[in-house]
N, C-alpha and C positions, 0 to 999 in steps of 0.2 A: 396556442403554442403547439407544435408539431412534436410527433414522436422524437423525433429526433433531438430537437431543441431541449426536450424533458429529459430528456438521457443524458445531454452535454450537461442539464443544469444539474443534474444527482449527481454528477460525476463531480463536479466543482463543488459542492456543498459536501459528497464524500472528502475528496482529497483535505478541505478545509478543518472538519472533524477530523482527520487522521493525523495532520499534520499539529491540530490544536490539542492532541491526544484526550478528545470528548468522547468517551466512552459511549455514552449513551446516544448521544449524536450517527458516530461509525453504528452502534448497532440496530439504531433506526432508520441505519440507508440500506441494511440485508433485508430481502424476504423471508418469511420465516423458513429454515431447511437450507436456508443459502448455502453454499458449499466453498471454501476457496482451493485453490490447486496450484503447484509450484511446479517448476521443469525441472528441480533439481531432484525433486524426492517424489515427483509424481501421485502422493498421496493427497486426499483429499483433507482438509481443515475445518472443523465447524467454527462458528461464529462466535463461540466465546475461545477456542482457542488463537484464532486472530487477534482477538482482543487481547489476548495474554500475551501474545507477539509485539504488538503493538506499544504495550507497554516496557517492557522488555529492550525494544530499540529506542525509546524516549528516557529510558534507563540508562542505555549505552552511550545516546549522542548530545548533547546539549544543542542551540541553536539549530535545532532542525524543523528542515525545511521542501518542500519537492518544488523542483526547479522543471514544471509541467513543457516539455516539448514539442508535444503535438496530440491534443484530443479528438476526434475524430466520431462522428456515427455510423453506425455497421446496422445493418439491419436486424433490430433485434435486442440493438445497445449501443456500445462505443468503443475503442482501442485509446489508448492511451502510453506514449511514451514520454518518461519524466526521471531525472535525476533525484537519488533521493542524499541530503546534502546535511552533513551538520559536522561540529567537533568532537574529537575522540578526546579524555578525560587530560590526556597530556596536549590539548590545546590543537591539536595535527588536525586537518582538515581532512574530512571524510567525504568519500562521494562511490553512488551507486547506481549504475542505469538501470533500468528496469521497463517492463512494456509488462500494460494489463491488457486482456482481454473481458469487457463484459456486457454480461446479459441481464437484460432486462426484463421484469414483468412485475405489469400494475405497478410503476413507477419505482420500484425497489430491487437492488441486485440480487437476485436469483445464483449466478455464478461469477467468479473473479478467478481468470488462468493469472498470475504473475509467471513471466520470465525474467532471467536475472541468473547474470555466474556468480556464483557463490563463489570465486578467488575474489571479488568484490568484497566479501563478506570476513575474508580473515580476519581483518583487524578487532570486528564487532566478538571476538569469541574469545572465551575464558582462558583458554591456553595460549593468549596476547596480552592477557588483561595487564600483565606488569610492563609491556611494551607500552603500551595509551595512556600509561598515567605521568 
């Protein structure tokens, strides 16, 4: 299997764990030191606070699910654009575009850029929380 092919397959076995909200699964597709980075707050995430993310939005949405658009290898890893999709607690249907960039090394993500507009994100936040029920 080619680097590439290894990269598209961690990517698919990530999104599956993320989406299956397996903890331990997500934190066996990071390298150790992995870092994630967001466009909205440009700060860096370690890997158990993704995971506290992660939870957090499988708290928020029920039937959720990412609706994968286009995975891609980059040299080095993959891009990835995908809708991230489920229902908000008042039954409304939620939806999120979003595009990763990631790096690869020795078969495990090293780094993950998500972009994504946070007006996307309103509804997932406390000061809506009476609107989604």
């Amino acid at each position: 299997m080619s680097d590439a092919e290894q990269h598209l397959a961690l990517g698919e076995r990530y999104m599956r764990a993320v989406t299956d909200c397996d903890l331990e699964a997500v934190r066996d597709s990071y390298a150790p030191g992995a870092r994630i980075w967001h466009n909205f707050d440009q700060a860096l995430q370690s890997v158990e606070d993704n995971l506290k993310t992660l939870q957090w939005i499988h708290g928020k949405l029920s039937e959720l699910e990412y609706d994968v658009v286009r995975r891609e290898p980059i040299p080095g890893g993959y891009y990835q654009q995908h809708v991230l999709r489920g229902k908000l607690a008042s039954g409304a249907d939620f939806a999120m575009p979003a595009c990763v960039i990631v790096k690869v090394e020795d078969g495990k993500i090293a780094s993950l850029e998500e972009y994504l507009d946070t007006a996307h994100t309103q509804p997932l936040s406390s000061r809506n929380r009476g609107a989604d029920r």
